[in-house]
PAZAPA-4460 file (N, C-alpha, C; in steps of 0.05 Angstrom, whole numbers, plus 32768, in hexadecimal, padded with zeros to 4 digits):
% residues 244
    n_x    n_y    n_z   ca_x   ca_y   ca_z    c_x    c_y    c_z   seq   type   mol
   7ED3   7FF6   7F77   7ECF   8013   7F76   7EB5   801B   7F84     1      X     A
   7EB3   803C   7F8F   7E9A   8039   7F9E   7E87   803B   7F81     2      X     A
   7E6E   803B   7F93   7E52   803C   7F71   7E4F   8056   7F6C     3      X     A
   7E5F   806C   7F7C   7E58   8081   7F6B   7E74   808E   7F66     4      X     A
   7E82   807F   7F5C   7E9F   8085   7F4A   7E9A   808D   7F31     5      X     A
   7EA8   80A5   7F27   7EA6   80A9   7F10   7EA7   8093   7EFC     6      X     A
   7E9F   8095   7EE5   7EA8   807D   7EDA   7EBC   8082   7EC3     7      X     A
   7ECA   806F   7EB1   7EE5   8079   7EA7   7EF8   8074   7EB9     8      X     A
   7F16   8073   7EAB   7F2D   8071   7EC0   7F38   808B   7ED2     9      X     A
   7F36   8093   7EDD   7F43   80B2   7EE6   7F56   80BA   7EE9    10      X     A
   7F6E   80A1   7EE4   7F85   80A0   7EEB   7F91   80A2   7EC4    11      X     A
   7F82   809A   7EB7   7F89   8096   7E9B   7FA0   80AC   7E96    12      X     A
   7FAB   80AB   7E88   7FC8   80B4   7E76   7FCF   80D3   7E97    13      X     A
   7FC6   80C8   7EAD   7FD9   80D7   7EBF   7FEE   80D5   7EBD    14      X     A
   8000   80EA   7ECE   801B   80E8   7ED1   8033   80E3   7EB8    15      X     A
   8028   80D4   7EA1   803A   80D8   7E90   804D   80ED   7E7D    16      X     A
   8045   8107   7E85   805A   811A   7E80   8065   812B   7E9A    17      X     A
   805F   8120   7EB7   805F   812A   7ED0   8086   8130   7ED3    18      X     A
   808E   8117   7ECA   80A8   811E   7ED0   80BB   8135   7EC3    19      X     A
   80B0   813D   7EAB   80C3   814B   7E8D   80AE   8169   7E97    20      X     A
   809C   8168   7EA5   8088   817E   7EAB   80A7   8196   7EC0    21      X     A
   809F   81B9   7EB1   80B3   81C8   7EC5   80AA   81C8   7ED4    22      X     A
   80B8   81D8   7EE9   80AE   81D0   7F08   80AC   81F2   7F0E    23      X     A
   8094   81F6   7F15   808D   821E   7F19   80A0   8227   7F37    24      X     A
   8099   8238   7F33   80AA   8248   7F4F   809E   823B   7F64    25      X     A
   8086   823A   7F69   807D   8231   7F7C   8072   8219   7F85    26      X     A
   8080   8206   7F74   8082   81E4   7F75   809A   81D9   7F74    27      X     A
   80B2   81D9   7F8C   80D1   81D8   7F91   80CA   81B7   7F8C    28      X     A
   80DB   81B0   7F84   80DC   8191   7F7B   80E3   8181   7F9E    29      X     A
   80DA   8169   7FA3   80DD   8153   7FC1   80FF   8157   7FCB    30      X     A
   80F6   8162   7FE4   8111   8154   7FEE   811E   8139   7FFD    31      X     A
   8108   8121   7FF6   810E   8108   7FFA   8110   80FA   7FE4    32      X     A
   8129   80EF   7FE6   8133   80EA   7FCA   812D   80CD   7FC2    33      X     A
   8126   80B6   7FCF   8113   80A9   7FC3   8104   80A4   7FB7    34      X     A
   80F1   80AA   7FC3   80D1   80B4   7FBF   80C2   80C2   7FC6    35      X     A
   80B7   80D5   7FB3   8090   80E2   7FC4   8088   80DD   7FBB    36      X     A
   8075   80EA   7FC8   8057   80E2   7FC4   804E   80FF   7FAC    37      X     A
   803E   80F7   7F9C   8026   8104   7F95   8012   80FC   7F98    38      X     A
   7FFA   810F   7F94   7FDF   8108   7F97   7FC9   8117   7F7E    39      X     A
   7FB4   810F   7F78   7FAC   8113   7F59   7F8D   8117   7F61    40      X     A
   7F75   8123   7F57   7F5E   8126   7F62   7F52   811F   7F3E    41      X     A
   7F4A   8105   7F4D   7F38   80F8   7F38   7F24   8106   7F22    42      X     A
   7F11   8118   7F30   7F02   8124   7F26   7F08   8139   7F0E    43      X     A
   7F2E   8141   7F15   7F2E   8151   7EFF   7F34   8149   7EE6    44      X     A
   7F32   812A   7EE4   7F3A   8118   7ED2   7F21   8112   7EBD    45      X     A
   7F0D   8114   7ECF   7EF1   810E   7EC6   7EDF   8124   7EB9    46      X     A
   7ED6   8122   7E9C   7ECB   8136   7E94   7EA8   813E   7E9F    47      X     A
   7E9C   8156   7EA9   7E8A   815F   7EB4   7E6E   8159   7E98    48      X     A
   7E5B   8158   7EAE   7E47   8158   7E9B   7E48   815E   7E7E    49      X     A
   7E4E   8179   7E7F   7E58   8189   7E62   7E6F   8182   7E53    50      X     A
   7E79   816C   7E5F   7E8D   8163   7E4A   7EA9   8171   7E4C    51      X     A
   7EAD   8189   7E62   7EC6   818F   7E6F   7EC8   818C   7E86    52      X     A
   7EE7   8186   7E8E   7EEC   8183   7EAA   7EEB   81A4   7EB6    53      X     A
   7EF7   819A   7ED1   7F03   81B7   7EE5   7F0A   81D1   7ED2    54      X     A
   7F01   81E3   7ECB   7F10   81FC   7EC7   7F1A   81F5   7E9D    55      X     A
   7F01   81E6   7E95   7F07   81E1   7E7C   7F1C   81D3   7E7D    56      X     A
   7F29   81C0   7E89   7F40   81AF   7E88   7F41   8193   7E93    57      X     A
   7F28   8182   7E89   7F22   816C   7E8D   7F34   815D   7E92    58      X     A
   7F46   815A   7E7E   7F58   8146   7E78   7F75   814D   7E87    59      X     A
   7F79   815F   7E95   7F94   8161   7EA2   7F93   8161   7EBD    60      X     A
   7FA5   815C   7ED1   7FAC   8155   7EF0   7FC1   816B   7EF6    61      X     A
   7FC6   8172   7F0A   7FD5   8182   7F1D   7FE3   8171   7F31    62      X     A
   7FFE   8166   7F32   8009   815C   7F46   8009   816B   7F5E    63      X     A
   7FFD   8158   7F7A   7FFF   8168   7F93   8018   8169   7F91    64      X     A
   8019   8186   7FA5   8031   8188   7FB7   8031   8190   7FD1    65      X     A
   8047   8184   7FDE   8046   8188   8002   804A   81AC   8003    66      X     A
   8032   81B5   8013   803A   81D3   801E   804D   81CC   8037    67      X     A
   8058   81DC   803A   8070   81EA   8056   805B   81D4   806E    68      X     A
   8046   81E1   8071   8030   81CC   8091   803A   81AB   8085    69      X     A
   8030   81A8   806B   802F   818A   8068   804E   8175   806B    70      X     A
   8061   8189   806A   8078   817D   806F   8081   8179   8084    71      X     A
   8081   8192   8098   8083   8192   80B3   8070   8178   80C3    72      X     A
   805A   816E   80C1   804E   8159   80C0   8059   8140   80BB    73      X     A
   8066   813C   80AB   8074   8120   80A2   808B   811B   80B5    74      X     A
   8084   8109   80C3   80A3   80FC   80DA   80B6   80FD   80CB    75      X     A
   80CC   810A   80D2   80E7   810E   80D3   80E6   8118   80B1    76      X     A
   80D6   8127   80A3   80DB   8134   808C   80D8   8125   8076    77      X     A
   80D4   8107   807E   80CE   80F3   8063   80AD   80EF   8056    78      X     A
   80B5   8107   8035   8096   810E   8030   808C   80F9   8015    79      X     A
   8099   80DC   8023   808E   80C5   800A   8079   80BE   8007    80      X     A
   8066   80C6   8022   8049   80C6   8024   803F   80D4   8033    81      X     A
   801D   80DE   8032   8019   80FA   8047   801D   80F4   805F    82      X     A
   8019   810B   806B   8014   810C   808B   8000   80F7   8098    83      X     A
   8012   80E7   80AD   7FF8   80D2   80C1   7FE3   80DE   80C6    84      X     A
   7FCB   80D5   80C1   7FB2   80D3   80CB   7FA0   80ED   80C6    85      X     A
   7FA4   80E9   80A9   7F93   8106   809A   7F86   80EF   8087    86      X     A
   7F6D   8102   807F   7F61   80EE   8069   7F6C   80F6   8050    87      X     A
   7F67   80D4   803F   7F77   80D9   802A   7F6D   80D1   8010    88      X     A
   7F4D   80D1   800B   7F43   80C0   7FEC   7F4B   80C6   7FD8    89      X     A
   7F5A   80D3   7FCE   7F67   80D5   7FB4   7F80   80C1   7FAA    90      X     A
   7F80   80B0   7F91   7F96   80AE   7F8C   7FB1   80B7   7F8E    91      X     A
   7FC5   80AA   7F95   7FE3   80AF   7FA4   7FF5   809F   7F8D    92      X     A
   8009   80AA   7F85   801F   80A0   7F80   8038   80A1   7F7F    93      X     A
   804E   8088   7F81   8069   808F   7F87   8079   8094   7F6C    94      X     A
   8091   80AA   7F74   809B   80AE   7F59   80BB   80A4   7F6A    95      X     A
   80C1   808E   7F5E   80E0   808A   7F5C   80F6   80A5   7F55    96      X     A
   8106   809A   7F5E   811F   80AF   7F55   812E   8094   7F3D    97      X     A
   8122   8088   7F3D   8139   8079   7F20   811C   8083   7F14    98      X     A
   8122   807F   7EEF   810E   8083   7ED6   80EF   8074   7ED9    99      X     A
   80E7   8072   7EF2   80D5   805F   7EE7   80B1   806E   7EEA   100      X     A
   80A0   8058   7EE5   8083   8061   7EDC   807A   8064   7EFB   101      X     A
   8064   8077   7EFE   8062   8077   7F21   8054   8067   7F2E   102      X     A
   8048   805B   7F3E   8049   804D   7F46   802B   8056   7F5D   103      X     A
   800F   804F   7F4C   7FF6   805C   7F5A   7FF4   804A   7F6E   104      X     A
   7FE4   8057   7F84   7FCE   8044   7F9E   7FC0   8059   7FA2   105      X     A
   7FB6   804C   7FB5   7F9B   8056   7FCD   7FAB   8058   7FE7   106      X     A
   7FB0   8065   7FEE   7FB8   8064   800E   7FAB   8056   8022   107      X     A
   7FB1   8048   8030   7FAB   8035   804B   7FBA   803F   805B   108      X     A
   7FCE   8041   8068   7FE2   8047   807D   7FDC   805E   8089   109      X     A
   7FD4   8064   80A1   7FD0   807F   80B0   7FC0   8092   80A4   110      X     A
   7FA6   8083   8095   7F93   8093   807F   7F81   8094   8098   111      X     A
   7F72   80A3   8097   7F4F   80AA   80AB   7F45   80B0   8090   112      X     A
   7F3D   80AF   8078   7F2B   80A5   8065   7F1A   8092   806E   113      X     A
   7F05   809A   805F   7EE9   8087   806E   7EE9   806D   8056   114      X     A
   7EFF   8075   8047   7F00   8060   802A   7F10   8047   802D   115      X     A
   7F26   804D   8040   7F3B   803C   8051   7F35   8018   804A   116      X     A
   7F24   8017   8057   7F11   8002   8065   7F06   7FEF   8045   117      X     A
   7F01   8001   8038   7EF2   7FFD   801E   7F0A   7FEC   800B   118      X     A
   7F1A   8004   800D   7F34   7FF2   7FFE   7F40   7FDC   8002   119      X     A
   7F4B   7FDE   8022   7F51   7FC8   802F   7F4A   7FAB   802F   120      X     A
   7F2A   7FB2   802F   7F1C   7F8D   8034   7F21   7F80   801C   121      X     A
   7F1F   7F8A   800B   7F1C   7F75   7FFB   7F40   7F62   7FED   122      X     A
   7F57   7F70   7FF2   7F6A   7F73   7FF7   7F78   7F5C   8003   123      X     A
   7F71   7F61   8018   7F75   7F59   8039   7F64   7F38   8037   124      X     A
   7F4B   7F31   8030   7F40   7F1E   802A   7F47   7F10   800E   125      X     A
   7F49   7F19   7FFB   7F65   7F08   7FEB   7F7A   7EF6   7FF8   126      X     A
   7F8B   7F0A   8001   7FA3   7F03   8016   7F94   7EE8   8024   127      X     A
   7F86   7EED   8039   7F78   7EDD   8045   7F74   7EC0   803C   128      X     A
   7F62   7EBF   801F   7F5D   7EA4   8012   7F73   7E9B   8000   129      X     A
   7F88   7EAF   7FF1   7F9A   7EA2   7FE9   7FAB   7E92   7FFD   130      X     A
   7FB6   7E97   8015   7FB9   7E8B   802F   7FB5   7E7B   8033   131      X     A
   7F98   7E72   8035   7F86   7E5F   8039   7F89   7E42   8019   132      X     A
   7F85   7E44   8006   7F8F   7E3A   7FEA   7FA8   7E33   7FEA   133      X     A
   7FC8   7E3C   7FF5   7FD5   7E37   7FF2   7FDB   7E1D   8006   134      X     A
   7FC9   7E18   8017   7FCC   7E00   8032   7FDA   7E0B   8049   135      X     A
   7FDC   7E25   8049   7FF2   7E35   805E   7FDB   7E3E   8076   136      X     A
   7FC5   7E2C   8079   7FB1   7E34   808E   7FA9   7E1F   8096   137      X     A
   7FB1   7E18   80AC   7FA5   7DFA   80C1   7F8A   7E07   80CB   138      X     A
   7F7B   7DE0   80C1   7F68   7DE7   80D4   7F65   7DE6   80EF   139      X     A
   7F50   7DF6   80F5   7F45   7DEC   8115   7F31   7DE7   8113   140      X     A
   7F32   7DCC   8130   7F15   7DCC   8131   7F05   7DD2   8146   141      X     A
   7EE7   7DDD   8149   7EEA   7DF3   8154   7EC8   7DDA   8167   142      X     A
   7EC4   7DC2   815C   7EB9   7DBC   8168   7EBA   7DAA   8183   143      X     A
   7EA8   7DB0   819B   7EA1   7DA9   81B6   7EBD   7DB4   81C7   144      X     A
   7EC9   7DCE   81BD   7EE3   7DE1   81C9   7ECC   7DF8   81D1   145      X     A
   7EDE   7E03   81EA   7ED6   7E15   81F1   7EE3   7E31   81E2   146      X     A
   7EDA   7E4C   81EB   7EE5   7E61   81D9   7F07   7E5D   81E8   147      X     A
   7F0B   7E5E   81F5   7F24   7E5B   8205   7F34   7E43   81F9   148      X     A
   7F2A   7E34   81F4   7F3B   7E20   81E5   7F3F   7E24   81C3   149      X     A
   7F2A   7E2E   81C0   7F2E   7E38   81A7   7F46   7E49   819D   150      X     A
   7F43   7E64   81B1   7F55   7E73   81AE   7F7A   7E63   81B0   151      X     A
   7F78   7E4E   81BF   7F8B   7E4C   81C5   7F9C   7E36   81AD   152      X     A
   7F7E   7E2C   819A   7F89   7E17   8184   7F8E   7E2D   816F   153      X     A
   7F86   7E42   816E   7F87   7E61   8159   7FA8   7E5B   815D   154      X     A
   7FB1   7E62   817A   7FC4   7E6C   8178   7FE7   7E5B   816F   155      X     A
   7FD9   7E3C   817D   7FEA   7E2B   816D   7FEE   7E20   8157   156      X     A
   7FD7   7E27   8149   7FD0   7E23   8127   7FE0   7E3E   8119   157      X     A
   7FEA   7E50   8127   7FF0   7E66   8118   8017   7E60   811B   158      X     A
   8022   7E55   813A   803B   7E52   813C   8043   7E38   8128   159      X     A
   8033   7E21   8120   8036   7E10   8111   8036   7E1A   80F0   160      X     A
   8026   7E2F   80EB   8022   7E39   80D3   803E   7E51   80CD   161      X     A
   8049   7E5B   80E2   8061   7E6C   80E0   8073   7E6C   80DA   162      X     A
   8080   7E48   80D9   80A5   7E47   80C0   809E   7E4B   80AA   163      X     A
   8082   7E3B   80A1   807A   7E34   808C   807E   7E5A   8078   164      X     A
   8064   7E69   8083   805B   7E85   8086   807D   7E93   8080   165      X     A
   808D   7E93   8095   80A2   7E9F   8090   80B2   7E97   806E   166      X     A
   80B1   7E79   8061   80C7   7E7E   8055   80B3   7E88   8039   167      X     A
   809C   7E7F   8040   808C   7E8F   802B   8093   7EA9   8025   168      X     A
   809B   7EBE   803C   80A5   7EDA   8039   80BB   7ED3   8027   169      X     A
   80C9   7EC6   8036   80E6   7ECA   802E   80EB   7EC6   800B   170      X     A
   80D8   7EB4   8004   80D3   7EB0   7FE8   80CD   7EBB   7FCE   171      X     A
   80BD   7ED0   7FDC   80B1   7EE5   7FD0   80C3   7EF8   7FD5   172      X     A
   80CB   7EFC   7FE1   80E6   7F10   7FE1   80FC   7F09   7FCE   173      X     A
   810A   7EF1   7FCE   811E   7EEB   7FBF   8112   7EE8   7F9B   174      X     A
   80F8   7EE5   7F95   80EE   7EE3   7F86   80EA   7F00   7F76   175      X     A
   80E0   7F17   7F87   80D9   7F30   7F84   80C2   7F34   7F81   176      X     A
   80B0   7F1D   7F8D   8092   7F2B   7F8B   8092   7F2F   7FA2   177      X     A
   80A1   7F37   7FAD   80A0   7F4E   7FCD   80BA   7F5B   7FCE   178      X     A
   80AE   7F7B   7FBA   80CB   7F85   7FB4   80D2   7F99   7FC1   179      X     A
   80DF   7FA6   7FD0   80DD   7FC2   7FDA   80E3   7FD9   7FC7   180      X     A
   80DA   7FE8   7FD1   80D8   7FFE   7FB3   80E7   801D   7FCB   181      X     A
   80E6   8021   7FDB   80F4   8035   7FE8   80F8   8034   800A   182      X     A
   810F   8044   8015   810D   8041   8031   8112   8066   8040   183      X     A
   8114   8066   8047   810C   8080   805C   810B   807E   8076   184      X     A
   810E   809F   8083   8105   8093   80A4   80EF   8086   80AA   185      X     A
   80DD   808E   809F   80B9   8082   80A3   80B5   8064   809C   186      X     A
   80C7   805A   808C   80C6   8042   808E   80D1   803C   8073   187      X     A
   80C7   8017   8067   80D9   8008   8050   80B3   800C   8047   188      X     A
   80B7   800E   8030   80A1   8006   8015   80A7   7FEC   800A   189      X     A
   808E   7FDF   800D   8091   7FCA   7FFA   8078   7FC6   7FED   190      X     A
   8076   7FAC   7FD2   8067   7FA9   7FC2   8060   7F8A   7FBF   191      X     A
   804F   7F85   7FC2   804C   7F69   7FC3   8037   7F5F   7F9F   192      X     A
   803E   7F53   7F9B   803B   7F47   7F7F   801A   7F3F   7F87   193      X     A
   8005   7F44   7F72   7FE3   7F3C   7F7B   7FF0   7F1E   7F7C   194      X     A
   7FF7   7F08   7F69   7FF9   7EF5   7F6F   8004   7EE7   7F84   195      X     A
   800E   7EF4   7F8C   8018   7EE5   7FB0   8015   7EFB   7FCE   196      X     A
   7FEF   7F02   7FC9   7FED   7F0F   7FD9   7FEF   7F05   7FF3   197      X     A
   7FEF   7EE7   7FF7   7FEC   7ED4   8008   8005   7EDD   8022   198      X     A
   800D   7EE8   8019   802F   7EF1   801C   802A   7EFF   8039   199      X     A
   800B   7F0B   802E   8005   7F25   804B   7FFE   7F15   805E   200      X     A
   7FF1   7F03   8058   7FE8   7EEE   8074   7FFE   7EE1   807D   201      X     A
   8016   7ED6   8074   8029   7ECD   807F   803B   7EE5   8095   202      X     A
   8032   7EF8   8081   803F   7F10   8097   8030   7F13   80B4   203      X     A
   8018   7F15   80A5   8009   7F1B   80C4   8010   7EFC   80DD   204      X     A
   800C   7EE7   80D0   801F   7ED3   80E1   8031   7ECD   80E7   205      X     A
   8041   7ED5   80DE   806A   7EDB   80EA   8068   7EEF   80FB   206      X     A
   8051   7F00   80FB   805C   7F1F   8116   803B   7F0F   812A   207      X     A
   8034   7F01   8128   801B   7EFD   813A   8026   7EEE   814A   208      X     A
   8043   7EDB   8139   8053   7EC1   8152   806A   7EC8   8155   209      X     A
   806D   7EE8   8144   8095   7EEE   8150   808C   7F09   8158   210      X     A
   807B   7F1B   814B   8078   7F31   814F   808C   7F43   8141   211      X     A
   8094   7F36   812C   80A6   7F3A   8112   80B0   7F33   80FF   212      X     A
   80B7   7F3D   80E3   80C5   7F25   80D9   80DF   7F23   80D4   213      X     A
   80E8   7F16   80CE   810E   7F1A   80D5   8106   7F10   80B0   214      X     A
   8119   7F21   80A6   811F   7F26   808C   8141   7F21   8081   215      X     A
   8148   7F1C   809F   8172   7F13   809D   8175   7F18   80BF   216      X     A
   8184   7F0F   80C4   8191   7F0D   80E4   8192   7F21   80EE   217      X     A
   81A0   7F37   80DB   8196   7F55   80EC   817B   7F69   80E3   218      X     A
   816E   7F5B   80D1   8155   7F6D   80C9   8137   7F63   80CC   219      X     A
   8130   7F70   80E9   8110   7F66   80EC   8103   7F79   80EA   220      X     A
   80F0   7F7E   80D9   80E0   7F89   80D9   80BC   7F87   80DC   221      X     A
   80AE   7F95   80E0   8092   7F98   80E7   8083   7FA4   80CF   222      X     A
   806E   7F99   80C5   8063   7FA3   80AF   8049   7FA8   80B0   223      X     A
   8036   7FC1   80A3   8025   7FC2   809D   801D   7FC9   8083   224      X     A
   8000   7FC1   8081   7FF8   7FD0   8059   7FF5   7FEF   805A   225      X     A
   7FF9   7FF5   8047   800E   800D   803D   7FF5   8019   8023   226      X     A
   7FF0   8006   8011   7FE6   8016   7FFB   7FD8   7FFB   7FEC   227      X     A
   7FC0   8000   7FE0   7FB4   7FEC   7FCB   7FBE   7FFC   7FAE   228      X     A
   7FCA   7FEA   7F99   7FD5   7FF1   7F8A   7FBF   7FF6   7F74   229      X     A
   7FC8   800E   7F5D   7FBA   8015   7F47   7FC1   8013   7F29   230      X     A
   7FAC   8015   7F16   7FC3   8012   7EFF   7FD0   7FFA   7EF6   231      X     A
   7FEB   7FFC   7EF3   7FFD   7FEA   7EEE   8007   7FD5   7F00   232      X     A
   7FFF   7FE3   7F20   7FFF   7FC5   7F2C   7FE2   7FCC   7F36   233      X     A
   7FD2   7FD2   7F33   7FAE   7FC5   7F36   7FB2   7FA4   7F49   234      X     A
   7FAE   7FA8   7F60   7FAB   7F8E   7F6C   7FBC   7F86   7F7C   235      X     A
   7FD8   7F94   7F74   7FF2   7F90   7F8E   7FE5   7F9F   7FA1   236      X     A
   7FF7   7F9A   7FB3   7FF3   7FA5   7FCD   8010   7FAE   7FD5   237      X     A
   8008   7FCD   7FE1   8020   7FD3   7FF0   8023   7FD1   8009   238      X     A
   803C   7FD2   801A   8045   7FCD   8034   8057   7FD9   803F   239      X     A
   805D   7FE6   8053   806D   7FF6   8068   8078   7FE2   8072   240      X     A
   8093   7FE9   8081   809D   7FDC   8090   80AE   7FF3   80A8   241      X     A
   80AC   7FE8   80BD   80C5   7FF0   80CC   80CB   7FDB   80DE   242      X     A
   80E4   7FEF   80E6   80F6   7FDC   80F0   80F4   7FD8   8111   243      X     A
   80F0   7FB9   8118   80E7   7FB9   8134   80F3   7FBB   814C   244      X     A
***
């Protein structure tokens, strides 16, 4: 968290009466029937010096909603997450269309947040050393090679590391700690389990030596991170996909 985060949870007992909540005239319920997005502003969660929040209402949240501009913005009308390349630091979450609890992150995907970056590394470097721990990372060696040779033992250390890398996906898929949670025009959501973040590095090496991953004979897709998870999954990581 940054060092000057409120302190307390901000997310605490959110959203739990969001769904049974009426819906005013001027909050028309999503017309993507999957999933949207909401969005929640921390601060109004957090009580002020004086011991009340915003407007004497410390303790309650306001689900965003997309205005008329913010929809027109979303490719082809799918409003499961905001508009590309607006900033985005506030908590985000998905609400299923089956009964279930929603489903917080941080946005990564087409964020210009200066927080992006923040979320990401540490994430992303998990992935990285779980990778590395599992034996799914050949060495090189990098001594009396030139950078040119280097590069070039990078790149055969990564095609040798790639059946391996692939069935690792495939595993975690059939397993469900890489579950997809919705699809749309904008792309497939998925969720990768904190324990087999390793999962992301195998990805990034299946599209670095195929430039995709084939997921069945007719389904390859291309993936990027999507969302650092909150809450209930604290530590997953989410993922986009489209189709290549």
């Amino acid at each position: 968290m940054p060092q000057n985060a409120p302190r307390g949870d901000p997310l605490e007992n959110y959203g739990r009466g969001n769904r049974a909540a009426p819906k005013s005239a001027h909050q028309p319920a999503p017309t993507q029937a999957p999933t949207t997005y909401l969005g929640m502003d921390p601060t109004r969660l957090t009580p002020s010096a004086s011991g009340t929040g915003e407007g004497g209402n410390g303790d309650a949240a306001s689900p965003k909603t997309l205005t008329a501009e913010e929809k027109n913005q979303c490719p082809y009308g799918d409003i499961r997450w905001p508009p590309a390349n607006i900033s985005i630091s506030k908590p985000l979450h998905l609400l299923s269309d089956k009964d279930e609890e929603p489903i917080f992150y941080h946005l990564l995907h087409e964020n210009n947040s200066p927080q992006v970056e923040f979320w990401k590394g540490p994430v992303k470097a998990q992935a990285t050393a779980a990778y590395a721990e599992k034996g799914l990372a050949l060495p090189i060696s990098k001594e009396g090679k030139s950078r040119k040779e280097i590069k070039a033992a990078k790149e055969r250390a990564l095609e040798d590391e790639a059946p391996r890398a692939k069935r690792e996906i495939e595993q975690a898929r059939d397993t469900k700690m890489l579950k997809e949670l919705s699809s749309g025009p904008r792309g497939t959501l998925w969720q990768l389990d904190e324990e087999h973040l390793h999962v992301w590095r195998c990805i990034e090496v299946v599209q670095k030596v195929h430039g995709a991953v084939s997921l069945s004979a007719e389904q390859r897709e291309i993936f990027s991170m999507f969302g650092v998870g909150l809450k209930r999954i604290d530590g997953d990581m989410l993922m986009v996909s489209q189709k290549a």
